[in-house]
Each structure stands twice: as C-alpha cells, then as structure tokens.
PAFIMAR-415612 format. One record per atom (N, C-alpha, C): atom name; x, y, z; residue number from 1. Coordinates in steps of 0.02 Angstrom, whole numbers, plus 50000, padded with zeros to 5 digits. Example, Ala and Ser with C-alpha at 12.3 -4.5 7.8 and 13.67 -1.06 7.14 Angstrom:
% PAFIMAR-415612
> atom X Y Z n
> N 50660 49716 50390 1
> CA 50615 49775 50390 1
> C 50660 49835 50390 1
> N 50642 49888 50354 2
> CA 50684 49947 50357 2
> C 50645 50002 50394 2
***
This chain:
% PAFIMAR-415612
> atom X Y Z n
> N 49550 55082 55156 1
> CA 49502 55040 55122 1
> C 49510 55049 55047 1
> N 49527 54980 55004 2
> CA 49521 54985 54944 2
> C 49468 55033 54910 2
> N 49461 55061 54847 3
> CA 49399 55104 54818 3
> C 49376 55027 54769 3
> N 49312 55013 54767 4
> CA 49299 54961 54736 4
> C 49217 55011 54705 4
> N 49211 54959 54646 5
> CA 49142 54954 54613 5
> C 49089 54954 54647 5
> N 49027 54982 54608 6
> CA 48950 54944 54649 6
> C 48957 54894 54647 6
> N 48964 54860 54575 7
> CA 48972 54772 54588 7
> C 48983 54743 54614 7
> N 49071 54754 54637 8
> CA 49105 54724 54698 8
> C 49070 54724 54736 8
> N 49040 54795 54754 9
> CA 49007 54793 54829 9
> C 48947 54734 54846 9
> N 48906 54722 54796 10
> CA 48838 54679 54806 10
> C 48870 54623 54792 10
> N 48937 54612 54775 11
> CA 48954 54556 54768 11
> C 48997 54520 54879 11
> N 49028 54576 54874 12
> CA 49063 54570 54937 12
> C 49013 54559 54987 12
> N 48967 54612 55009 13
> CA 48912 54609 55056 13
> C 48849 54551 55062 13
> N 48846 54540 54990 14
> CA 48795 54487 54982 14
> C 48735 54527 54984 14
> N 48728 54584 54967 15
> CA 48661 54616 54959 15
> C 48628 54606 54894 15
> N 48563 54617 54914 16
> CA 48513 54618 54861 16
> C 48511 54699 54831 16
> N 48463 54699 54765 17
> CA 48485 54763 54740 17
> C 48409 54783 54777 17
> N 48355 54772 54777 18
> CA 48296 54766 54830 18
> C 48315 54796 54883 18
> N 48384 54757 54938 19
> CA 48386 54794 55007 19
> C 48438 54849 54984 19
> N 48465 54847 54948 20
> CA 48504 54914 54948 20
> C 48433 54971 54897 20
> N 48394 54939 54887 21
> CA 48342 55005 54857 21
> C 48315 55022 54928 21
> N 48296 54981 54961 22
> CA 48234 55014 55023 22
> C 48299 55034 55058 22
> N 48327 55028 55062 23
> CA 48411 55068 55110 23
> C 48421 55143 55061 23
> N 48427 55140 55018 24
> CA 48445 55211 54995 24
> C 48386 55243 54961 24
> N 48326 55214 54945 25
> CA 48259 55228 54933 25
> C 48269 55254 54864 25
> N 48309 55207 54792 26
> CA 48309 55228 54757 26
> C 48247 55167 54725 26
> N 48249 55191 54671 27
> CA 48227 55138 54623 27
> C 48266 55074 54599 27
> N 48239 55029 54617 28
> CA 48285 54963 54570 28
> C 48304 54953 54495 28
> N 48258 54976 54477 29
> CA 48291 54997 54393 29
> C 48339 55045 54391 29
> N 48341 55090 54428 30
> CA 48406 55144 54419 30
> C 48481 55099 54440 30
> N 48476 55083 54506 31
> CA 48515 55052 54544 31
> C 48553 54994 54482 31
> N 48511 54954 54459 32
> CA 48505 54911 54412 32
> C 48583 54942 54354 32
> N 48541 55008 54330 33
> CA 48566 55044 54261 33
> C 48624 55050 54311 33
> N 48618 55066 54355 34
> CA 48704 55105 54384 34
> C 48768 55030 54380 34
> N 48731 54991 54415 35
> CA 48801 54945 54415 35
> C 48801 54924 54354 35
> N 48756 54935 54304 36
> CA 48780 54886 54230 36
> C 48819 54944 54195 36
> N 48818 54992 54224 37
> CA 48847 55041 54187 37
> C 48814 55101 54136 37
> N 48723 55066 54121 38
> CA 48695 55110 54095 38
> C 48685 55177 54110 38
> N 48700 55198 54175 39
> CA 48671 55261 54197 39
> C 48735 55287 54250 39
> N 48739 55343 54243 40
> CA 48807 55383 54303 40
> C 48746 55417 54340 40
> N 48777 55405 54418 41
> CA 48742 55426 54464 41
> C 48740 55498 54473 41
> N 48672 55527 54505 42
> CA 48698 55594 54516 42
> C 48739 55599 54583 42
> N 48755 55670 54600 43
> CA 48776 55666 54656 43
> C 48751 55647 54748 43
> N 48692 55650 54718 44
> CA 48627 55607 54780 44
> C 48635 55545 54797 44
> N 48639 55531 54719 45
> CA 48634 55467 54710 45
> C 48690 55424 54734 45
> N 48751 55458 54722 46
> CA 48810 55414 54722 46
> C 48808 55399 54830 46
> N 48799 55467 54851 47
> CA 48775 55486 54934 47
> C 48725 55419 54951 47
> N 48664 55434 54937 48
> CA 48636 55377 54939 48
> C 48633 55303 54941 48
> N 48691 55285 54899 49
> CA 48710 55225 54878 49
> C 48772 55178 54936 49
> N 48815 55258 54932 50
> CA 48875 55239 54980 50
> C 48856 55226 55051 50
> N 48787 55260 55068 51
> CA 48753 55256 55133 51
> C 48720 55184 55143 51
> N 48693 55169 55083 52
> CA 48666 55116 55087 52
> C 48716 55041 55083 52
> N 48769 55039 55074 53
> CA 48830 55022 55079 53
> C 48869 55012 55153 53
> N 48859 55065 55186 54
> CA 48906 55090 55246 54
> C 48970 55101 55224 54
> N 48984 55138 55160 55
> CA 49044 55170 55142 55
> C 49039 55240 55131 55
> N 49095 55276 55117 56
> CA 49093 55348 55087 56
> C 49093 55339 55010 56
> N 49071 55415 54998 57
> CA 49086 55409 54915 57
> C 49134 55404 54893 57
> N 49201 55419 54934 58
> CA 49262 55401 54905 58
> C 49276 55329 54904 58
> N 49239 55293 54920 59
> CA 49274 55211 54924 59
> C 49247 55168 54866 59
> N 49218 55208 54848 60
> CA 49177 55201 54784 60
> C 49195 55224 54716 60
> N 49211 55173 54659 61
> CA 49246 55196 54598 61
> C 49170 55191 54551 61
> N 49166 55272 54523 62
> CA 49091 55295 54487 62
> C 49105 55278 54430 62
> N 49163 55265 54372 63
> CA 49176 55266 54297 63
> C 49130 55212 54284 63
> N 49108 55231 54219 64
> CA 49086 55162 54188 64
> C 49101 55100 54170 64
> N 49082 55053 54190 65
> CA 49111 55000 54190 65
> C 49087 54962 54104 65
> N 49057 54995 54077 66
> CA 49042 54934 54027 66
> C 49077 54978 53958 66
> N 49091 54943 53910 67
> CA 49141 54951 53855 67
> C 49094 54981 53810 67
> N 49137 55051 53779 68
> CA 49101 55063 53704 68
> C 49073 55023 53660 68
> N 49123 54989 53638 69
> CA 49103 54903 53597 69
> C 49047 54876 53617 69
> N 49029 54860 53669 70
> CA 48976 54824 53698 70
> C 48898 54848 53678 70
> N 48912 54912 53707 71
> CA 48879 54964 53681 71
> C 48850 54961 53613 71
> N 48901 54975 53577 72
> CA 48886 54982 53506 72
> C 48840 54889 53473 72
> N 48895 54842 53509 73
> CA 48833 54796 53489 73
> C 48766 54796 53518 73
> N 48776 54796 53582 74
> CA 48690 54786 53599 74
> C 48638 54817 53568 74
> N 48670 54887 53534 75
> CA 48624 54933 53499 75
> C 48595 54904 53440 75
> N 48653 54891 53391 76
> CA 48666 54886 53341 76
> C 48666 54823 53292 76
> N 48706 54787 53349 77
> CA 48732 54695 53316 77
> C 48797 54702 53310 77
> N 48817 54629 53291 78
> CA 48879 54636 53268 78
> C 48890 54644 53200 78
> N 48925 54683 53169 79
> CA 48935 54668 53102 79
> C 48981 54603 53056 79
> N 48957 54585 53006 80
> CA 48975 54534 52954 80
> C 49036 54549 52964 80
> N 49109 54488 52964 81
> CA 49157 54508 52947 81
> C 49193 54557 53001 81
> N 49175 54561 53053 82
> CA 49195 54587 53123 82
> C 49252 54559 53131 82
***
C-alpha cells in the first residue's frame, strides 16, 4: 500500500473530518490543524487517526505539508516588491 497524506486520505475515502473525529475521538479543530499542516500529531494521535482510517501508521506520511513561505505570509503579508 502506497504511504499517502491525511489529505489524500479524506480525499480517497470521502470522509468527513466530523466522522473521522467521533472515529478517533479527537477534536475537529486539531484534526483540522493536522491536515493543514498547522499541528504534528502526537504519537496517540497519529494511532488514533490511522485507526480511524483503517490504516497503520506506517501508511501514513506525518511531514508537514504546508510551506515556510506560506507561513511566513499568512503571519505576516506579503511584502512590497516580493
């Protein structure tokens, strides 16, 4: 089995982030932060998630998916002359 994203995954399965919360009994705001990349799972969490999935944690790629850059604007802005 390929190792794919959370994303992929709610994208492949067609799940809601809702049924994968009452499936792994996390919070939807966390769940939320995890696939946008705001937040790295703990190790419960990542357990939790892959369960709520029907995968292992290995089929599952944890890096962050969202870009320094991105980052730095949403914080910040873009700067003049960028």
């Amino acid at each position: 089995m390929p190792i794919r994203t959370i994303d992929l995954l709610f994208e492949e399965t067609g799940l809601s982030i809702e049924e994968i919360a009452e499936r792994s009994k996390l919070e939807c705001d966390r769940i939320e932060a995890i696939v946008v990349g705001r937040w790295t799972p703990s190790p419960d969490e990542r357990q939790r998630l892959a369960a709520a999935f029907g995968v292992t944690i290995e089929d599952i790629s944890w890096g962050h998916s969202m870009a320094p850059r991105v980052v730095r604007y949403h914080r910040f802005g873009l700067r003049d002359g960028f």
